[in-house]
C-alpha positions in Angstrom: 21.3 4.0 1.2 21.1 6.7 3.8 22.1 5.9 7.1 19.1 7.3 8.5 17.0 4.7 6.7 18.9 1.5 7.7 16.3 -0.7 9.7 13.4 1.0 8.1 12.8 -2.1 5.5 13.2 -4.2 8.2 10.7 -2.6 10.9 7.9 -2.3 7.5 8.5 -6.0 7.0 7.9 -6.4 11.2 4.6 -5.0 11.1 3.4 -6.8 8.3 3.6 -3.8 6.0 5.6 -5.2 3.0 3.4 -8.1 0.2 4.6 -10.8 -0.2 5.0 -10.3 -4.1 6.2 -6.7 -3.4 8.5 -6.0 -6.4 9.9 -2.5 -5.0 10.6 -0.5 -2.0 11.5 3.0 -2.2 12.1 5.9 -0.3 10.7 9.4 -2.1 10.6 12.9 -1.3 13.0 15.1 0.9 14.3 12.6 2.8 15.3 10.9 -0.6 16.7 14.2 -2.0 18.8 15.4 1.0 16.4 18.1 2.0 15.4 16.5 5.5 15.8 17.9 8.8 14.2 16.8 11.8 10.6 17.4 11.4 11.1 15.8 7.8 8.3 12.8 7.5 9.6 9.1 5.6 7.8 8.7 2.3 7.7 5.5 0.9 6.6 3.8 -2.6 5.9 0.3 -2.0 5.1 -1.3 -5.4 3.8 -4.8 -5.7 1.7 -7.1 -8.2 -1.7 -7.6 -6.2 -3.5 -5.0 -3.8 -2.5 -4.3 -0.6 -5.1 -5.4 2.1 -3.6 -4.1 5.7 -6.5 -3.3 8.2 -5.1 0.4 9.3 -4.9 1.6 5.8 -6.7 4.5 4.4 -7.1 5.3 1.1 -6.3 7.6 -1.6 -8.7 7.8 -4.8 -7.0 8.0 -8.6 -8.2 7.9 -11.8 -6.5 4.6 -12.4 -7.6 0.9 -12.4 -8.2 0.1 -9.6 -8.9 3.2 -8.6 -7.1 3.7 -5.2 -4.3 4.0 -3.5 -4.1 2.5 -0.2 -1.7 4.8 2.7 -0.6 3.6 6.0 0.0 5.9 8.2 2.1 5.3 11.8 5.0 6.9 13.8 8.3 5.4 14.5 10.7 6.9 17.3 8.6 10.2 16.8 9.0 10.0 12.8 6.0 10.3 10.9 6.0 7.7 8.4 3.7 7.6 5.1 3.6 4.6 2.8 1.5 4.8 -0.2 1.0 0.9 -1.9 1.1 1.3 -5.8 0.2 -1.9 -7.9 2.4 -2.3 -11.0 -0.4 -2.4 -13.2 -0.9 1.4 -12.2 2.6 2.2 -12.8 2.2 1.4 -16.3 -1.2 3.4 -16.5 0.2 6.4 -15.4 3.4 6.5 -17.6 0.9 5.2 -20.9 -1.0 8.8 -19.9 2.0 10.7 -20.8 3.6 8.9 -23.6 4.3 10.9 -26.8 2.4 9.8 -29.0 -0.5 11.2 -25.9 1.6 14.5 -26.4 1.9 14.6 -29.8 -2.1 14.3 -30.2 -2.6 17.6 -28.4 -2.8 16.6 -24.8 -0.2 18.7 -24.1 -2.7 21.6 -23.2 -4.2 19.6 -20.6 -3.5 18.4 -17.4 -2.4 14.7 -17.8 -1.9 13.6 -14.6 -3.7 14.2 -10.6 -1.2 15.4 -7.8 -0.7 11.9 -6.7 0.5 10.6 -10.3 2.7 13.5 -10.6 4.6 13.1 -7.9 5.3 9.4 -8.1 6.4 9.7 -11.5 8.7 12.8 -10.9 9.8 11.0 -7.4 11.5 8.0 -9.7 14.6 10.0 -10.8 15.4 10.6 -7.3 14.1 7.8 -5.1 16.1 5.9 -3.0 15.8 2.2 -3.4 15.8 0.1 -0.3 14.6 -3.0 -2.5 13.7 -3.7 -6.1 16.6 -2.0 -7.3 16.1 -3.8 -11.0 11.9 -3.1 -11.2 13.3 0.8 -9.9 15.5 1.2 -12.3 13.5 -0.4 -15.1 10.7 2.2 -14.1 13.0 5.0 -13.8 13.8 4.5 -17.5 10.3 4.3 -18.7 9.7 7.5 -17.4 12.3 9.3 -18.8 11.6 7.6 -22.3 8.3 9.1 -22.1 6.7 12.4 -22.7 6.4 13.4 -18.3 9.2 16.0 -19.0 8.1 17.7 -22.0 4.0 17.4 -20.4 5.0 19.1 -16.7 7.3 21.8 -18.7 4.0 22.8 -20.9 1.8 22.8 -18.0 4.4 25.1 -16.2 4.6 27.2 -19.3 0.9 27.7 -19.7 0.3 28.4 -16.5 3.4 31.3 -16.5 1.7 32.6 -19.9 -1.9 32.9 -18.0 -0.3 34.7 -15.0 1.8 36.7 -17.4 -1.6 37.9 -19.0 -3.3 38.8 -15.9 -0.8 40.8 -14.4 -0.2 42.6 -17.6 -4.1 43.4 -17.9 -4.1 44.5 -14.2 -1.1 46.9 -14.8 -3.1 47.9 -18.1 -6.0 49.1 -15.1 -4.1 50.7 -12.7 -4.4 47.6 -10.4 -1.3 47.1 -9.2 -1.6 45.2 -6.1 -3.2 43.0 -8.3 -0.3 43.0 -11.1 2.2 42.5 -8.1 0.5 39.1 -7.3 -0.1 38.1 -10.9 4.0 38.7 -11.2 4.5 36.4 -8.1 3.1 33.3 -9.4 3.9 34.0 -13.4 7.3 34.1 -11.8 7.1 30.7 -10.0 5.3 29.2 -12.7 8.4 30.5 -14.9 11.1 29.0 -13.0 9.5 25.9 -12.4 9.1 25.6 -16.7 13.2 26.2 -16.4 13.6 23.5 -14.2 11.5 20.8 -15.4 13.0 21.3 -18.3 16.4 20.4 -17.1 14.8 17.5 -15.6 14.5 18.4 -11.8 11.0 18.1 -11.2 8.8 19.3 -8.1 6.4 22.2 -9.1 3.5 20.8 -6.8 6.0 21.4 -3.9 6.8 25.3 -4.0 8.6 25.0 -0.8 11.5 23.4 -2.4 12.1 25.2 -5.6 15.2 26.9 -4.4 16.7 23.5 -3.7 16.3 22.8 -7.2 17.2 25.6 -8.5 20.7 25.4 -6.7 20.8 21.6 -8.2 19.1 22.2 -11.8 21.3 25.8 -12.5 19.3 26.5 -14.9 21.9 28.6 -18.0 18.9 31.0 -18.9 18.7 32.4 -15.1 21.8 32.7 -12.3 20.6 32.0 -8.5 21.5 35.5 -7.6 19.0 37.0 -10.0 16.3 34.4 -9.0 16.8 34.6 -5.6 16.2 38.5 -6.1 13.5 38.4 -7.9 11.8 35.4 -5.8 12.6 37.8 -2.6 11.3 40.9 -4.1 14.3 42.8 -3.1 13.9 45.3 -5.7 10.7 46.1 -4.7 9.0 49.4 -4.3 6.1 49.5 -2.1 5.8 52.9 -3.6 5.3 52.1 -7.0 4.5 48.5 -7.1 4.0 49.1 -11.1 7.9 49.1 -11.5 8.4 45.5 -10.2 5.5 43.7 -11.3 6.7 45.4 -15.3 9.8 44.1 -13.9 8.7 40.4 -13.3 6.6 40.6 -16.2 9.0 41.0 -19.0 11.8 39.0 -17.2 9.5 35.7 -17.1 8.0 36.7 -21.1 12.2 36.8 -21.9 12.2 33.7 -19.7 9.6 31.2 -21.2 11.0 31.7 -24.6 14.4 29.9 -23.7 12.6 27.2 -22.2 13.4 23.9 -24.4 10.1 21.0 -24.5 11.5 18.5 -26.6 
């Protein structure tokens, strides 16, 4: 465990924050990951068998049963904390919506999962656990038994293909400024297909992809051209046309190296 979250179980179990039949405790997001710095808030996962009941908590609607999330919110020595209380039960919703036999059927086209499901799924492979360490672990392995990998990478990959499209119909019209943007988020779309598919997850959280990238390495694309590209440094304000062709055919020679199963 990171230094920087010793006493945390502790000071959640003094305010009455952890069930009594909690099953799991874990630390998720940047914090978890390495990425923190100072004005980094604690996410935590607590996972237990009955609802949570605590009077300050707010609540976060799913498409589960039942169908919210309670969050408690509070500061500790100036630290934002955020604890979101999961029920088991949901846990195994969640990962039955993206099993394969669910991909298999076609639901690979749509969007399986809401922002909240994402991100606790993905969150598994790199949680820290400050208790629970068997029910983590156990999870951990459901997830990556299912089909989460191969559903986020399509998502990614359709989502490139549609951005792909518009920008090449934009260039088609003599919009450039248009075609530039278009280029933009096929090409984050693009790179985010690369590195789900390597298994480092986080394309609802833009503001870390070069992390990941540096992590994932993806074979297909080196940092140096990424980081390029993602920085525009090529670009001609000039003749905007050039770059966003650029971009454009990069991510079509990208998407096709990109491995679902």
């Amino acid at each position: 465990m990171s230094t920087s979250l010793t006493g945390c179980l502790e000071e959640m179990d003094r305010r009455g924050l952890i069930p009594a039949d909690c099953q799991a405790v874990c630390c998720v997001g940047s914090v978890a990951r390495g990425w923190s710095n100072e004005a980094s808030d604690y996410d935590f996962n607590v996972v237990s068998s009955t609802p949570f009941e605590g009077e300050s908590a707010r609540v976060i609607p799913v498409p589960l049963d039942p169908g919210v999330v309670p969050t408690v919110v509070l500061h500790v020595d100036g630290r934002r904390w955020e604890i979101k209380y999961w029920l088991d039960s949901q846990v195994q919703q969640m990962i039955d919506k993206v099993s394969w036999e669910q991909f298999e059927a076609g639901s690979s086209t749509a969007k399986a999962l809401i922002d909240a499901e994402e991100l606790f799924l993905e969150r598994m492979s790199t949680c820290l656990t400050l208790s629970g360490a068997t029910w983590a672990e156990e999870c951990r392995r459901r997830v990556e038994e299912s089909a989460f990998r191969a559903f986020v990478t399509t998502r990614s990959l359709a989502e490139a293909d549609s951005s792909i499209e518009d920008a090449v119909g934009q260039l088609a019209a003599g919009d450039y400024d248009s075609a530039v943007l278009s280029a933009r988020k096929a090409l984050g779309h693009t790179v985010d297909a690369l590195l789900e598919s390597e298994g480092n997850f986080g394309s609802r959280t833009p503001k870390w992809r070069a992390r990941r990238f540096r992590e994932a390495r993806p074979k297909a694309l080196s940092f140096e051209e990424y980081w390029a590209l993602e920085t525009m440094r090529s670009f001609d304000p000039e003749a905007p046309q050039e770059w966003a062709n650029l971009v454009t055919q990069r991510c079509r020679d990208l998407t096709m190296e990109v491995d679902i199963s």
